[in-house]
C-alpha positions in Angstrom: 81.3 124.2 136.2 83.8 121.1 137.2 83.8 118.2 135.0 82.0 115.9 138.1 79.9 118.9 139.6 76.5 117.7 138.2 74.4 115.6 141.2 73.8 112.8 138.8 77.8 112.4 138.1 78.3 112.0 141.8 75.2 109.4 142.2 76.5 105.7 142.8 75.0 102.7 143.9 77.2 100.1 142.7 80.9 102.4 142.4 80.2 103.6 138.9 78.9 106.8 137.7 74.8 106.1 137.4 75.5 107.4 133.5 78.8 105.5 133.2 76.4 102.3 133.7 74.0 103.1 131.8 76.0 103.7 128.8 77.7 99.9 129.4 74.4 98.2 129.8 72.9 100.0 126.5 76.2 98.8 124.5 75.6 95.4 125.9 72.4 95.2 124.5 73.6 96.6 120.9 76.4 93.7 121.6 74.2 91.2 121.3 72.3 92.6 118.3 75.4 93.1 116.5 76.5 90.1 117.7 73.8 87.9 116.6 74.0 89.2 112.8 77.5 88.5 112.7 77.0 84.8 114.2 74.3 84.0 111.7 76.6 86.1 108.8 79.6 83.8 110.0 77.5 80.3 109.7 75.7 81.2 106.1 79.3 82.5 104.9 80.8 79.1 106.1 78.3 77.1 104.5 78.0 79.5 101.2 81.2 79.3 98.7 79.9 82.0 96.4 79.7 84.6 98.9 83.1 84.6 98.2 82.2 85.9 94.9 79.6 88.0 96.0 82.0 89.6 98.6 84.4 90.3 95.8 82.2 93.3 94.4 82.6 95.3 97.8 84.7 98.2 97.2 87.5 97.9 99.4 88.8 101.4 99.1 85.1 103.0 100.2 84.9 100.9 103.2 88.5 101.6 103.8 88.0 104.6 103.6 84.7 104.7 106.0 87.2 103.0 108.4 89.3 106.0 108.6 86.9 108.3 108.8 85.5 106.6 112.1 89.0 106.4 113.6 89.8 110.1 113.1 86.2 111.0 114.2 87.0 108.7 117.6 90.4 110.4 117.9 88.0 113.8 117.4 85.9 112.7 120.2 88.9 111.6 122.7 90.4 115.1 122.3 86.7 116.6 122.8 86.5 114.4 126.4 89.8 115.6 127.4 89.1 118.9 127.5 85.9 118.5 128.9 88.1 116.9 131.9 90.0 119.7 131.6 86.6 122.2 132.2 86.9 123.6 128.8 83.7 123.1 127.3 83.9 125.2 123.9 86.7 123.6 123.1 85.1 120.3 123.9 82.0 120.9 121.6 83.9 122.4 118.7 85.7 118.7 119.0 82.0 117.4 119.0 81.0 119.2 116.1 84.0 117.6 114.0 83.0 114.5 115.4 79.2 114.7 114.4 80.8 116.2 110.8 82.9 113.0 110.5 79.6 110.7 110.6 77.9 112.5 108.0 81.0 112.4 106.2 80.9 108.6 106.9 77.3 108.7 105.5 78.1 110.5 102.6 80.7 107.9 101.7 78.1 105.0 102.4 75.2 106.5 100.7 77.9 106.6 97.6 78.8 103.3 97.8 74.9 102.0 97.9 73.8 103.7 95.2 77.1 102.5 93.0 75.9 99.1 94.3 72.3 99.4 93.0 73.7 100.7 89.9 75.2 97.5 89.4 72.2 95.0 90.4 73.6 93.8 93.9 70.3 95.1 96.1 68.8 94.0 99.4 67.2 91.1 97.4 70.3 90.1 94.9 71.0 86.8 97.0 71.6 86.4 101.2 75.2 88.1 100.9 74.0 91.2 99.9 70.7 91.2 102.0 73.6 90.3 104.6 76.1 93.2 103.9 72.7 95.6 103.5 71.3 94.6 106.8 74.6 94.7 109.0 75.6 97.8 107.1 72.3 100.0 107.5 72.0 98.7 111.1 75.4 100.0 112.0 74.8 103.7 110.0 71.5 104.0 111.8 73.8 104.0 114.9 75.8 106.8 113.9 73.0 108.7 112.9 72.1 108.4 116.9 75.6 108.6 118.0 75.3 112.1 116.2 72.3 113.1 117.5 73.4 112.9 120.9 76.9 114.4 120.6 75.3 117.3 118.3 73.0 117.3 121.9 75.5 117.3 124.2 78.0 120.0 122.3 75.1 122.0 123.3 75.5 121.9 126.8 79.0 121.7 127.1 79.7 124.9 124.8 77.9 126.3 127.7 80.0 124.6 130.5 77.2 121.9 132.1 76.9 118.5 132.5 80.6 117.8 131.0 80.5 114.6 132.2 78.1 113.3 129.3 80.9 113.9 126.6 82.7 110.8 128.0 79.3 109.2 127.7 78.9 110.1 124.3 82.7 109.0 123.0 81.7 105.5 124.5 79.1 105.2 122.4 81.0 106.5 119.6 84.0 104.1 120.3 81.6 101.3 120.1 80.0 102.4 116.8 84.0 103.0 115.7 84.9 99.4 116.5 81.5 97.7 115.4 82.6 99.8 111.6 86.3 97.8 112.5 84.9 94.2 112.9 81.7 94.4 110.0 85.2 95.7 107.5 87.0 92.8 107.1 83.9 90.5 107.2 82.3 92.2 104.3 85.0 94.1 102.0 88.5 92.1 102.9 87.7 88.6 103.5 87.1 87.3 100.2 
Protein backbone atom coordinates (compact mmCIF):
# COMPACT_ATOMS: atom_id res chain seq x y z
CA UNK A 1 0.00 0.00 0.00
CA UNK A 2 1.39 3.59 -1.25
CA UNK A 3 2.05 6.04 1.42
CA UNK A 4 -1.18 8.45 -0.03
CA UNK A 5 -3.44 5.29 -1.17
CA UNK A 6 -5.94 5.60 1.73
CA UNK A 7 -9.38 7.65 0.47
CA UNK A 8 -9.18 9.90 3.46
CA UNK A 9 -5.30 10.97 2.43
CA UNK A 10 -6.56 12.06 -0.85
CA UNK A 11 -9.82 13.94 0.63
CA UNK A 12 -9.39 17.92 0.41
CA UNK A 13 -11.54 20.64 0.83
CA UNK A 14 -9.30 23.45 1.49
CA UNK A 15 -5.64 21.87 -0.31
CA UNK A 16 -4.56 20.11 2.84
CA UNK A 17 -4.84 16.56 3.63
CA UNK A 18 -8.39 16.36 5.87
CA UNK A 19 -5.82 14.59 8.61
CA UNK A 20 -3.03 17.10 8.01
CA UNK A 21 -5.72 19.80 9.21
CA UNK A 22 -6.84 18.19 11.73
CA UNK A 23 -3.72 17.60 13.38
CA UNK A 24 -2.87 21.74 13.04
CA UNK A 25 -6.17 22.72 14.45
CA UNK A 26 -5.82 20.21 17.60
CA UNK A 27 -2.10 21.69 18.15
CA UNK A 28 -3.65 25.12 17.99
CA UNK A 29 -5.92 24.40 20.62
CA UNK A 30 -3.05 22.74 22.95
CA UNK A 31 -1.24 26.22 21.80
CA UNK A 32 -3.30 28.19 23.60
CA UNK A 33 -3.51 26.01 26.67
CA UNK A 34 0.13 25.80 26.90
CA UNK A 35 0.26 29.09 26.05
CA UNK A 36 -1.88 30.57 28.66
CA UNK A 37 0.13 28.72 31.61
CA UNK A 38 3.17 30.10 30.36
CA UNK A 39 1.67 33.85 30.07
CA UNK A 40 0.31 33.68 33.64
CA UNK A 41 3.88 31.66 34.77
CA UNK A 42 5.73 34.64 32.97
CA UNK A 43 3.59 37.54 34.89
CA UNK A 44 3.76 35.78 38.57
CA UNK A 45 7.66 35.09 37.84
CA UNK A 46 8.01 38.87 36.91
CA UNK A 47 6.31 40.01 39.83
CA UNK A 48 7.86 37.22 42.34
CA UNK A 49 11.78 37.63 43.22
CA UNK A 50 11.97 34.42 45.18
CA UNK A 51 10.90 32.20 42.49
CA UNK A 52 14.22 32.81 41.65
CA UNK A 53 15.14 30.91 44.64
CA UNK A 54 12.59 28.48 44.27
CA UNK A 55 13.70 27.87 40.60
CA UNK A 56 17.15 27.21 41.88
CA UNK A 57 16.21 23.67 43.39
CA UNK A 58 15.17 22.35 39.77
CA UNK A 59 17.67 19.85 38.74
CA UNK A 60 19.08 21.01 35.73
CA UNK A 61 20.80 17.81 34.69
CA UNK A 62 17.23 15.76 34.83
CA UNK A 63 15.47 18.16 32.76
CA UNK A 64 18.39 18.31 30.58
CA UNK A 65 18.46 15.29 30.27
CA UNK A 66 14.46 14.90 29.60
CA UNK A 67 15.35 17.37 26.78
CA UNK A 68 17.52 14.92 25.06
CA UNK A 69 15.52 12.30 25.32
CA UNK A 70 12.61 14.13 23.43
CA UNK A 71 14.98 15.30 20.68
CA UNK A 72 16.29 11.78 19.94
CA UNK A 73 12.77 10.38 20.25
CA UNK A 74 11.64 13.25 17.49
CA UNK A 75 14.73 12.37 15.37
CA UNK A 76 13.27 8.49 16.07
CA UNK A 77 9.95 9.55 14.75
CA UNK A 78 11.39 11.68 11.52
CA UNK A 79 13.33 8.49 10.50
CA UNK A 80 9.90 6.39 11.23
CA UNK A 81 7.92 9.03 8.69
CA UNK A 82 10.51 8.71 6.09
CA UNK A 83 10.21 5.33 5.62
CA UNK A 84 6.74 5.27 5.77
CA UNK A 85 7.07 7.76 2.62
CA UNK A 86 9.23 5.38 1.48
CA UNK A 87 6.30 2.40 1.79
CA UNK A 88 8.17 0.50 4.27
CA UNK A 89 6.00 0.15 7.11
CA UNK A 90 7.96 -2.36 9.51
CA UNK A 91 10.60 -0.38 9.35
CA UNK A 92 8.47 2.64 10.16
CA UNK A 93 6.80 1.06 13.31
CA UNK A 94 10.00 -0.47 14.65
CA UNK A 95 11.07 3.50 14.55
CA UNK A 96 7.57 4.02 16.39
CA UNK A 97 8.21 1.71 18.92
CA UNK A 98 11.66 3.46 19.84
CA UNK A 99 9.83 6.50 19.81
CA UNK A 100 6.89 5.41 22.26
CA UNK A 101 10.17 3.76 24.38
CA UNK A 102 11.78 7.20 24.44
CA UNK A 103 8.48 8.78 26.30
CA UNK A 104 8.42 6.30 28.85
CA UNK A 105 11.98 6.72 29.14
CA UNK A 106 11.08 10.47 29.53
CA UNK A 107 8.53 9.43 32.19
CA UNK A 108 10.79 7.39 34.04
CA UNK A 109 13.26 10.30 34.30
CA UNK A 110 10.30 12.73 35.41
CA UNK A 111 8.67 10.41 37.80
CA UNK A 112 12.46 10.42 39.40
CA UNK A 113 12.71 13.78 39.55
CA UNK A 114 9.14 14.32 41.40
CA UNK A 115 9.56 12.02 43.82
CA UNK A 116 13.32 13.52 44.72
CA UNK A 117 11.32 16.73 44.78
CA UNK A 118 8.69 15.53 47.39
CA UNK A 119 11.49 14.06 49.24
CA UNK A 120 12.73 17.44 49.73
CA UNK A 121 9.30 19.34 50.74
CA UNK A 122 8.87 21.32 47.36
CA UNK A 123 5.04 19.77 46.49
CA UNK A 124 2.16 20.99 44.48
CA UNK A 125 1.32 23.17 47.51
CA UNK A 126 5.04 24.36 48.68
CA UNK A 127 4.29 28.07 47.27
CA UNK A 128 2.93 29.23 43.47
CA UNK A 129 6.46 28.24 41.78
CA UNK A 130 6.15 24.80 42.45
CA UNK A 131 2.36 24.50 41.98
CA UNK A 132 3.62 26.37 38.70
CA UNK A 133 6.45 23.91 37.63
CA UNK A 134 3.92 20.88 38.82
CA UNK A 135 1.10 22.11 36.77
CA UNK A 136 3.01 22.97 33.43
CA UNK A 137 5.07 19.87 34.01
CA UNK A 138 2.22 17.16 34.52
CA UNK A 139 0.17 18.89 31.75
CA UNK A 140 2.93 18.43 29.21
CA UNK A 141 3.76 14.48 30.46
CA UNK A 142 0.08 13.80 30.16
CA UNK A 143 0.67 14.68 26.50
CA UNK A 144 3.27 12.24 25.86
CA UNK A 145 1.41 9.69 27.53
CA UNK A 146 -1.21 10.40 24.46
CA UNK A 147 1.37 11.15 21.95
CA UNK A 148 2.27 7.42 22.85
CA UNK A 149 -0.82 6.03 22.74
CA UNK A 150 -1.39 6.96 19.35
CA UNK A 151 2.00 6.13 17.77
CA UNK A 152 1.99 2.67 19.82
CA UNK A 153 -1.68 2.74 17.63
CA UNK A 154 -0.54 3.62 14.59
CA UNK A 155 2.85 1.21 14.62
CA UNK A 156 0.07 -1.12 14.49
CA UNK A 157 -1.14 -0.44 11.27
CA UNK A 158 1.79 0.56 9.52
CA UNK A 159 3.83 -2.80 10.59
CA UNK A 160 1.08 -4.09 8.43
CA UNK A 161 1.49 -1.54 5.50
CA UNK A 162 -2.04 0.69 5.89
CA UNK A 163 -2.95 4.03 6.39
CA UNK A 164 0.99 5.25 6.29
CA UNK A 165 0.03 8.46 6.07
CA UNK A 166 -0.98 8.76 9.90
CA UNK A 167 2.75 8.40 10.95
CA UNK A 168 3.43 11.95 9.62
CA UNK A 169 0.37 12.80 11.69
CA UNK A 170 1.64 11.33 14.71
CA UNK A 171 5.45 12.92 14.51
CA UNK A 172 3.47 16.31 14.39
CA UNK A 173 2.08 15.81 17.36
CA UNK A 174 5.23 14.46 18.76
CA UNK A 175 7.27 17.46 17.44
CA UNK A 176 4.90 19.72 19.24
CA UNK A 177 5.17 17.85 22.59
CA UNK A 178 9.20 17.89 21.72
CA UNK A 179 9.22 21.64 21.45
CA UNK A 180 6.55 22.46 24.20
CA UNK A 181 9.50 20.09 26.64
CA UNK A 182 12.07 22.87 24.72
CA UNK A 183 10.28 26.14 25.78
CA UNK A 184 8.81 24.84 29.68
CA UNK A 185 13.16 23.90 30.08
CA UNK A 186 14.57 26.98 30.31
CA UNK A 187 11.60 28.64 32.09
CA UNK A 188 11.65 26.21 34.87
CA UNK A 189 15.29 24.64 35.33
CA UNK A 190 17.78 27.41 33.58
CA UNK A 191 16.42 30.68 34.17
CA UNK A 192 17.26 31.27 37.61
Amino acid sequence: MSFDSSIAAGRSTTGIPNGRLAMWTLLASEIVIFGGLVASYLLYRFHNAYWAVEASHTNVVTGATNAFILLTSSLLIVLAQNAAEAGDGKKAAKLMLATVGGGFLFLAVKSYEYIHEIQHGFTIGANPFWSFYYTATAIHSSHVVAGMIAIYIVSLGAAKGKNLQRVELCGIYWHFVDLVWILLFPLLYIVK
